[in-house]
TIVEXTI-93848 format. One record per residue (C-alpha): residue number from 0; chain; residue in one letter; y, x, z negated. Coordinates in pm, 1 decimal, always signed. Each point is the difference from the previous one (the first is absolute). Example, Ala and Ser with C-alpha at 12.3 -4.5 7.8 and 13.67 -1.06 7.14 Angstrom:
<recs>
 num cadena residuo        v        u        w
   0      A       A   -450.0  +1230.0   -780.0
   1      A       S   +344.0   +137.0    +66.0
</recs>
This chain:
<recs>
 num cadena residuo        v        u        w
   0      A       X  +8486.8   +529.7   -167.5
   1      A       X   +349.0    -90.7    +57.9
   2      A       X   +259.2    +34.8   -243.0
   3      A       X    +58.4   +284.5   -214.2
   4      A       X   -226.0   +207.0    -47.1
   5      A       X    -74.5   +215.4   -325.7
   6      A       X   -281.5   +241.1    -54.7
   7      A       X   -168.9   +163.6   -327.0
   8      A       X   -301.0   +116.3   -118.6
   9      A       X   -336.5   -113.4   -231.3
  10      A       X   -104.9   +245.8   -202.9
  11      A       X   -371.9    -87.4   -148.9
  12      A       X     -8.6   +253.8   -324.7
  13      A       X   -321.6    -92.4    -93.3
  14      A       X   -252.7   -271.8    +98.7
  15      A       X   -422.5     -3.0     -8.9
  16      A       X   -166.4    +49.0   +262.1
  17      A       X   -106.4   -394.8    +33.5
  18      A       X   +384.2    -49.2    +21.0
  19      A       X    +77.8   +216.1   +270.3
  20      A       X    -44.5   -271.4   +288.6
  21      A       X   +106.4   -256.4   -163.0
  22      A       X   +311.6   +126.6    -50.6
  23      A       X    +76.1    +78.0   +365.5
  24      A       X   -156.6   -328.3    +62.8
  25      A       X   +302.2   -104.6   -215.6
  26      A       X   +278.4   +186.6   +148.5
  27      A       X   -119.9    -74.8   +356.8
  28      A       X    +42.5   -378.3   -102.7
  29      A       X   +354.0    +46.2    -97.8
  30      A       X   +108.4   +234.0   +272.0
  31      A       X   -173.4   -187.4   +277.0
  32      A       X   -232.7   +310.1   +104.3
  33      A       X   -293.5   +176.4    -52.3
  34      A       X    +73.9   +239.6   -285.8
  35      A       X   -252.6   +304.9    -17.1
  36      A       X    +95.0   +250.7   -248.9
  37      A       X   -114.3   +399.1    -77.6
  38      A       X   -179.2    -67.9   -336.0
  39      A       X    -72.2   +352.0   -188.4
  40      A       X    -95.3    +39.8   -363.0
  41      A       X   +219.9     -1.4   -234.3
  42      A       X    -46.9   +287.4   -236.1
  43      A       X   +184.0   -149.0   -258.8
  44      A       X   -244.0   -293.4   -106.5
  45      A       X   -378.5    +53.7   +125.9
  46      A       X   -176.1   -268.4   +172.9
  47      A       X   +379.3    -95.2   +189.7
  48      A       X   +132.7    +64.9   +310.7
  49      A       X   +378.0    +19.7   +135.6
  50      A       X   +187.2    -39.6   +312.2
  51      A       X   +300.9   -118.0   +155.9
  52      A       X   +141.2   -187.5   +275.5
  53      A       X   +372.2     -8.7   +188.5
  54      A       X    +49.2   -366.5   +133.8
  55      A       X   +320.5   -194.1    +95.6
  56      A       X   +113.2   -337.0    +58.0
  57      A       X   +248.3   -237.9    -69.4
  58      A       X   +201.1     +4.0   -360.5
  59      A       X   -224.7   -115.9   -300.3
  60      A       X   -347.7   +122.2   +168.5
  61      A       X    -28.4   +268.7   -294.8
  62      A       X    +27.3   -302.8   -293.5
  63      A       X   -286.1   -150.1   +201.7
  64      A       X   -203.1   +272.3     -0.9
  65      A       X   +104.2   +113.3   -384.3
  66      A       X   -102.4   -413.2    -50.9
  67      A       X   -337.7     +4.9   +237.3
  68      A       X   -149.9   +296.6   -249.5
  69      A       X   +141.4    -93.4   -282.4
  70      A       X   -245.5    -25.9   -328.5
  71      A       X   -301.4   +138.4   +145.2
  72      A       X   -208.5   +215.1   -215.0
  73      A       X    +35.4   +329.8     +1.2
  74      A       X   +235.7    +17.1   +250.2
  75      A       X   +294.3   +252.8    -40.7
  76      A       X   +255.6     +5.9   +301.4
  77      A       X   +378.7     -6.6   +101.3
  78      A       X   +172.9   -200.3   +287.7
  79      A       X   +315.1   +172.8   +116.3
  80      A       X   +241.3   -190.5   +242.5
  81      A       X   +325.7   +163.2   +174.6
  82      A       X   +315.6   -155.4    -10.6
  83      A       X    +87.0   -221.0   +344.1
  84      A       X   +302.0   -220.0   +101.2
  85      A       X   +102.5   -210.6   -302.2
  86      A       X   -313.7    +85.4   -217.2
  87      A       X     -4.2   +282.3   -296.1
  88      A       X   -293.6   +238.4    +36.5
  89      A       X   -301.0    -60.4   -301.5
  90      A       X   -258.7   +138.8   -138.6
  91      A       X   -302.0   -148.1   -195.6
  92      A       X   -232.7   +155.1   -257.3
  93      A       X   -339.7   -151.7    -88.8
  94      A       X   -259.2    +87.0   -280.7
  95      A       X   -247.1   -195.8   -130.2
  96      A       X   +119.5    +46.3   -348.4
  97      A       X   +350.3    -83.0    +62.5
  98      A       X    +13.7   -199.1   +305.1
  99      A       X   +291.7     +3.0   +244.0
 100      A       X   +348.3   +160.1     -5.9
 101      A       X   +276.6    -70.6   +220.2
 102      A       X   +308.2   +209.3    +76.1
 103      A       X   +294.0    +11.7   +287.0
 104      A       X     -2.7   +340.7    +99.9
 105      A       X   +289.1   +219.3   +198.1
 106      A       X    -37.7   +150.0   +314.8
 107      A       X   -179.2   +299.2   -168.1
 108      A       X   -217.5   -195.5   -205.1
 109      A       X   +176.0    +34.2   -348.3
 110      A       X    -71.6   -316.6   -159.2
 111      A       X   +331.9   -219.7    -34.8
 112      A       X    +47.6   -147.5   -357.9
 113      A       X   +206.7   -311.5    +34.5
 114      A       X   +332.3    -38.2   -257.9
 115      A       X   -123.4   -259.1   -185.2
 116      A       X   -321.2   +140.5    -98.7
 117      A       X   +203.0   +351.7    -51.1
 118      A       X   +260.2   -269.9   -243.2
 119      A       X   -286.6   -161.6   -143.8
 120      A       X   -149.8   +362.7   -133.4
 121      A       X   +345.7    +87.1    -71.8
 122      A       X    -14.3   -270.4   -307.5
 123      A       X   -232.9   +237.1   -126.4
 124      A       X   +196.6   +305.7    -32.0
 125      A       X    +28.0    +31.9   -354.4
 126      A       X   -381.9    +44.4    -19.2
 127      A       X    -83.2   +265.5   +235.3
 128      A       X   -399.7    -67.3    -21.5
 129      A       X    +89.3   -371.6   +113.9
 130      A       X   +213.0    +99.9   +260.8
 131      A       X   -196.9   +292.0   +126.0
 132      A       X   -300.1   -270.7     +5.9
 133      A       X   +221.0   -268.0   +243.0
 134      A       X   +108.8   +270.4   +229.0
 135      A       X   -352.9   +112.5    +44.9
 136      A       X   -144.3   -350.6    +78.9
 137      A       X   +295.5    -33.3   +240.2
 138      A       X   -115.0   +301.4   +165.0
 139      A       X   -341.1    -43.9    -16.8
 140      A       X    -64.9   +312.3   -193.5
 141      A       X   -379.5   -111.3   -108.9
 142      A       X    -94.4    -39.6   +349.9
 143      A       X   +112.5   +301.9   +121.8
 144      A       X   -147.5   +168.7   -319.4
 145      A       X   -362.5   -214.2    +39.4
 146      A       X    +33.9    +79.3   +381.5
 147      A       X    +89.6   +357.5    +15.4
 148      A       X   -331.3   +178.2     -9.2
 149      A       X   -168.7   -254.3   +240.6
 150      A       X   +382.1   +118.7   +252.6
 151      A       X   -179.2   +372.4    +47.2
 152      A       X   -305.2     +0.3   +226.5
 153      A       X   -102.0   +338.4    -70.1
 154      A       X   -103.2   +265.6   +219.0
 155      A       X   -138.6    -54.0   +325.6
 156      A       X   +139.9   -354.2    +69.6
 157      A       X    +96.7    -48.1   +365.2
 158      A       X   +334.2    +53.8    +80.8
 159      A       X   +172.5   -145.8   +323.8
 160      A       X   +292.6   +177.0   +106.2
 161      A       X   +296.2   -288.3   +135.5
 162      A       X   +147.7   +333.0   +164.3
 163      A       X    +57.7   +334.4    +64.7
 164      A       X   +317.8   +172.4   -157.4
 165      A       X    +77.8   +343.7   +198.1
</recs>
């Protein structure tokens, strides 16, 4: 890779077993290597499994992989991508009810609600339900909401320390 160079993180909240290599099949296309991912069971919806996977690349590889698993059935899962040189970090939510959300996030992951779409809800104000309705769609409040108990893997799910603190 030459270039800059960003990095983020797939996180799979929920797919069927059948899924599972398929979707590494998948992101390995789009990152240009083999992708094998921890699957575990995801306690929150029987018959599914869960896992996650750090990548990085060049600016724009976490659209394609939001874009490469986008629609598929049962399929639950959130592409995170840090800021780089020039490019805003993002984040993408995916259900199968709702489809696909996009936001710019900041360097800590807060999601970044541009001033038009903050104006835009604004035109609302003297109907708080109406306004309190566009400021959730511009944060993506019913993806976080539908997503939230699939976010907690329960007890027992590996954890992999990145480092030691002491």
């Amino acid at each position: 890779m030459s270039g800059a160079i960003t990095r983020g993180v797939l996180f799979v909240h929920s797919a069927p077993r059948a899924l599972c290599p398929h979707v590494e099949w998948a992101a390995g296309n789009v990152t240009g290597q083999r992708v094998a991912m921890d699957w575990t069971e995801q306690p929150a919806g029987p018959a599914f499994f869960r896992a996650e996977y750090s990548w990085q690349g060049v600016p724009g590889t976490g659209a394609r992989l939001a874009s490469a698993l986008r629609g598929w059935a049962h399929l639950r899962y959130e592409v995170t991508e840090e800021a780089s040189h020039g490019t805003d970090g993002s984040r993408w939510s995916h259900t199968p009810e709702l489809g696909i959300f996009h936001a710019a996030t900041d360097v800590h992951g807060n999601v970044v609600v541009p001033e038009d779409r903050i104006r835009a809800a604004l035109v609302h104000a003297g109907d708080p339900e109406r306004l309190r309705t566009e400021l959730d769609l511009a944060l993506g409040q019913a993806w976080d909401d539908e997503l939230e108990p699939f976010r907690y893997a329960g007890a027992g799910a590996p954890v992999r320390w990145l480092h030691r603190v002491g």
